[in-house]
C-alpha positions, 0 to 999 in steps of 0.5 A, a space after each residue: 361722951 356716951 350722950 353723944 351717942 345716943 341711938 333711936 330704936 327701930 321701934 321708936 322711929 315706927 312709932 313717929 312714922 304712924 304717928 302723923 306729925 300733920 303730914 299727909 300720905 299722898 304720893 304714889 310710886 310714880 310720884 317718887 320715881 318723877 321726883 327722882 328724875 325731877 331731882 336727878 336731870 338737871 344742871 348735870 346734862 344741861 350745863 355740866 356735862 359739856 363743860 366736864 367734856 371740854 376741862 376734863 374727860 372728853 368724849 370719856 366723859 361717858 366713863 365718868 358718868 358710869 364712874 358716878 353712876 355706879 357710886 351712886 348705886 351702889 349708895 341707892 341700894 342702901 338708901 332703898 334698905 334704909 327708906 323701906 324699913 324707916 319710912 320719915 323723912 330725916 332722909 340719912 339723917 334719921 338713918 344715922 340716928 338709929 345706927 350711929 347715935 346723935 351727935 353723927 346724926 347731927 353731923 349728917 342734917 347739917 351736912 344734908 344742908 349742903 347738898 339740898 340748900 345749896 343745890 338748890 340756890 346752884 341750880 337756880 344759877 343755872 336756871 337763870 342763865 337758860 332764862 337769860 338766854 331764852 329770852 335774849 333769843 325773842 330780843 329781850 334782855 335783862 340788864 347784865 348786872 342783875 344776872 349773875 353772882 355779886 362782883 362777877 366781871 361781865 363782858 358783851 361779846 357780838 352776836 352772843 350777849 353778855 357773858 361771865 368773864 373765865 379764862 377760858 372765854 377769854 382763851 376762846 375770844 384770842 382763837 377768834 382773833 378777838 379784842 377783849 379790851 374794846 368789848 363792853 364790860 359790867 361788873 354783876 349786882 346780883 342774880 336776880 332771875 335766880 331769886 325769882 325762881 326760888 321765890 316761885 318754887 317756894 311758894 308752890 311748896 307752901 302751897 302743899 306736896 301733892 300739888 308740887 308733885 304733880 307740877 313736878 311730874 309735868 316738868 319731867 315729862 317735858 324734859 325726858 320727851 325733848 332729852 330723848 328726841 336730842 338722842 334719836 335726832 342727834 345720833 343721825 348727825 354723829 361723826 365718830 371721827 369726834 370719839 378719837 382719841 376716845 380718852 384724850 391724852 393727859 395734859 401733864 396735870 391731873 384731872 386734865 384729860 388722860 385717866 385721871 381726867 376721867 376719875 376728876 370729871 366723875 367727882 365734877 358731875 357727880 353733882 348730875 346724879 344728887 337728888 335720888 336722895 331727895 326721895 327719901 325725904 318724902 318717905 313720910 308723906 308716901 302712900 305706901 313707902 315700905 313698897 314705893 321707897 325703893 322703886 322710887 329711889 332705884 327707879 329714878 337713879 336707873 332711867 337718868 343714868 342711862 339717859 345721861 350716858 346717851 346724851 354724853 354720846 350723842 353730845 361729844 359725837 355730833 361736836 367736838 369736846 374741845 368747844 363744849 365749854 359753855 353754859 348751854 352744851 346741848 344747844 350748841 350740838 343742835 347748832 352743829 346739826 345745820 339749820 333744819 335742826 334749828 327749830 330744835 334749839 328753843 325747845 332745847 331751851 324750854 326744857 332746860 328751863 323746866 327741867 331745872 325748874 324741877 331740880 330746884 322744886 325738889 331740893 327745897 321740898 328736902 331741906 324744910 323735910 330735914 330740918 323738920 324731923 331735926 325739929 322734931 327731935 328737939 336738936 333745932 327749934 320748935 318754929 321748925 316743925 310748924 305745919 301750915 293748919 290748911 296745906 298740912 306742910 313744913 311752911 315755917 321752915 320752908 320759908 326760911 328755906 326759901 329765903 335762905 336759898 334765894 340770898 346764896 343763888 343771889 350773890 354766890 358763883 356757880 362753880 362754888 356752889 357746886 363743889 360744896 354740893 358734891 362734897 356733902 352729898 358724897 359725905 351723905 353717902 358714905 354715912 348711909 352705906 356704913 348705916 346699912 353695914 352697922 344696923 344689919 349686924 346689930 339688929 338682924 332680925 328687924 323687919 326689912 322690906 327691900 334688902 341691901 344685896 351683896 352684903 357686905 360688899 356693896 355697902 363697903 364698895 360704897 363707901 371707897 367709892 364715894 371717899 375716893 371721889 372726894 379725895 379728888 376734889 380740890 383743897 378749897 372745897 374740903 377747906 370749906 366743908 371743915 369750915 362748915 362742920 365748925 359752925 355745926 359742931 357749935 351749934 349743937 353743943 350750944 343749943 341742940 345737945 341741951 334740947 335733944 328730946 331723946 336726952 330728956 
């Protein structure tokens, strides 16, 4: 039982830091702070936000954002502690490593594979359907059954194109007046926009990391530049009459509308605000990580969330929340705006397209980083630690990566991913605050660039808040995640416990 736990020291992990491994130190601190941002605004203020307004929260969708907001945070200040002082990049994985032993460190890689695979492949969904429509917009249209998940019903509805079959598009089309049953429908082969941009994504990745930084870094100039333009434009166009009630009065369910709405809606977007995270696995290719971890981490983490609580806003201000339940909220508002804003829409869209584009970048440069260290560790195969003799990247593992993501993105619905995604990234979390709890009072002493304030409060904070956001999330979802961690218990006492370097 004690091989289990088995720990790496401080010490053991430096040394595997300067040692190289054959990745190159080529990131600056605003090249993290960008990957932060590139991770973090993506599919939660394009897509999820109206759609969280619309089911959940209303205009207290605000609420939920600060809710998640202050989760994350208070799990950034304990990833900054962890980033500066163990500067690879196994992320919480090798965190868990150096405080609660192998078979926990074990537990968290194959967890991180939830949020950085998945997420990745969810928001390729999402970026399929920005594209869909973009180019719907210039009369161009992709054949219905290769834009979305494997045997999701599609219906043509007039004006509008293709749409997925809910039954909230269904209550919509009854408010019209409507007859669903004389409009076309289609049944999806697969999502094949979706492969197409993992396929793109992974190949810049191969290609090398400063390369995908810098592509990264204009995709986030874009995006921020067109979000703030959305908020000082939209604000001129706010009726507050929209604000009221300002919590909407709950339904008679939980998690619909009322206060519990607010705490459902927070565990919902919680998706928005994953990829901070994603910094961290990037300590070992930063230029000066004990100094740029933190900034990176806290940085990034602190511009979203104030973007997003303006844009939630100016989003349920300019429009009212009951007709935000669709893929392109955003867009919507500029359409209530009047037709002088009109130009404004593609834009919209084009930096919809490109800020997802950046999600996805930067979640499948994390995943081949986490199975790298694993690799590296001996708890998964050699082919996973294989860098490319020219580009000096993870290549193998990001392929496989790669490959891996475009299947799921190809054949798996949106909303599943995305609950898959929360649970693990919020599992991830408490690991990490309860981490920076243990080593502090075990080693005291060790050497810590960035300290975790408010000890130790915040890192217990931590921990309730995140849990709690689980505990909201449906039955189907914990069902799946104990589904997963299965599969993961099998393979590390099958394979990685027997291979485990630190055993030998």
């Amino acid at each position: 039982m004690s091989q289990l736990f088995r720990k790496k020291t401080i010490d053991q992990l430096l040394e595997e830091a300067d040692s190289g491994h054959g990745l190159k130190r080529v990131l600056s601190g605003s090249n993290l702070v960008t990957l932060g941002i590139g991770a973090i605004i993506g599919a939660g203020i394009f897509v999820l936000s109206g759609q969280v307004a619309a089911q959940h929260a209303g205009p207290a969708i605000v609420l939920s954002f600060i809710l998640s907001g202050v989760a994350c945070a208070l799990a950034g200040l304990c990833y900054a502690e962890f980033a500066s002082m163990i500067p690879i990049s196994g992320s919480a994985y090798t965190y868990a490593y150096a405080t609660m032993g192998e078979f926990v460190a074990w537990i968290i890689g194959w967890d991180l594979i939830l949020e950085y695979l998945f997420a990745a492949s969810t928001v390729a969904v999402g970026w399929s359907g920005y594209m869909v429509s973009f180019l719907h917009d210039f009369g161009l249209n992709i054949p219905p059954e290769f834009t979305a998940a494997t045997g999701s019903k599609l219906v043509n509805i007039p004006g509008e194109g293709w749409k997925l079959l809910t039954h909230n598009l269904v209550q919509l089309l009854q408010e019209r007046s409507i007859n669903i049953e004389a409009l076309q429908h289609t049944t999806a082969i697969l999502n094949l926009p979706a492969i197409i941009i993992v396929a793109i994504v992974t190949t810049l990745l191969v290609i090398g990391i400063k390369e995908s930084a810098n592509v990264n870094m204009l995709m986030v100039i874009l995006k921020v530049f067109v979000i703030v333009t959305f908020i000082v434009l939209g604000f001129f166009f706010v009726n507050a009459a929209h604000w009221t009630p300002f919590i909407p009065t709950n339904t008679g369910k939980f998690g619909e509308f009322g206060f519990s709405g607010i705490f459902r809606g927070a565990a919902v977007i919680f998706f928005a605000y994953i990829g901070f995270d994603a910094v961290s696995t990037a300590s070992q290719e930063a230029k000066n990580p004990k100094r740029d971890m933190p900034v990176g981490i806290l940085g990034s983490l602190g511009i979203s969330t104030i973007l997003y609580i303006l844009v939630a806003l100016v989003l349920t201000g300019v429009v009212s929340y009951k007709l935000l339940n669709v893929p392109d909220p955003i867009a919507v508002a500029v359409n209530a705006m009047g037709p002088k804003m009109f130009w404004l829409r593609p834009i919209i869209k084009i930096a919809a397209i490109a800020g997802l584009s950046s999600v996805i970048l930067v979640m499948l440069m994390g995943q081949p980083r986490i199975f790298y260290s694993m690799s590296n560790d001996g708890l998964l195969p050699p082919i996973f630690k294989k860098t490319h003799p020219k580009f000096k990247t993870p290549y193998v593992s990001s392929i496989i990566t790669g490959i891996l993501a475009m299947i799921i993105a190809g054949v798996t619905p949106i909303d599943i991913l995305g609950e898959l995604v929360s649970i693990g990234t919020l599992l991830a979390f408490c690991i990490v605050c309860m981490g920076v709890l243990i080593l502090r009072y075990k080693e005291p002493n060790a050497p810590r660039a960035f300290k975790t304030p408010g000890l130790p409060y915040v890192p217990i904070l931590g921990v309730l808040v995140c849990f709690v956001q689980m505990l909201v999330l449906p039955f189907d979802t914990w069902l799946r995640l104990i589904i997963w961690m299965v599969i993961g218990f099998l393979i590390y006492f099958l394979y990685s416990r027997k291979n485990s370097k630190l055993a030998k």
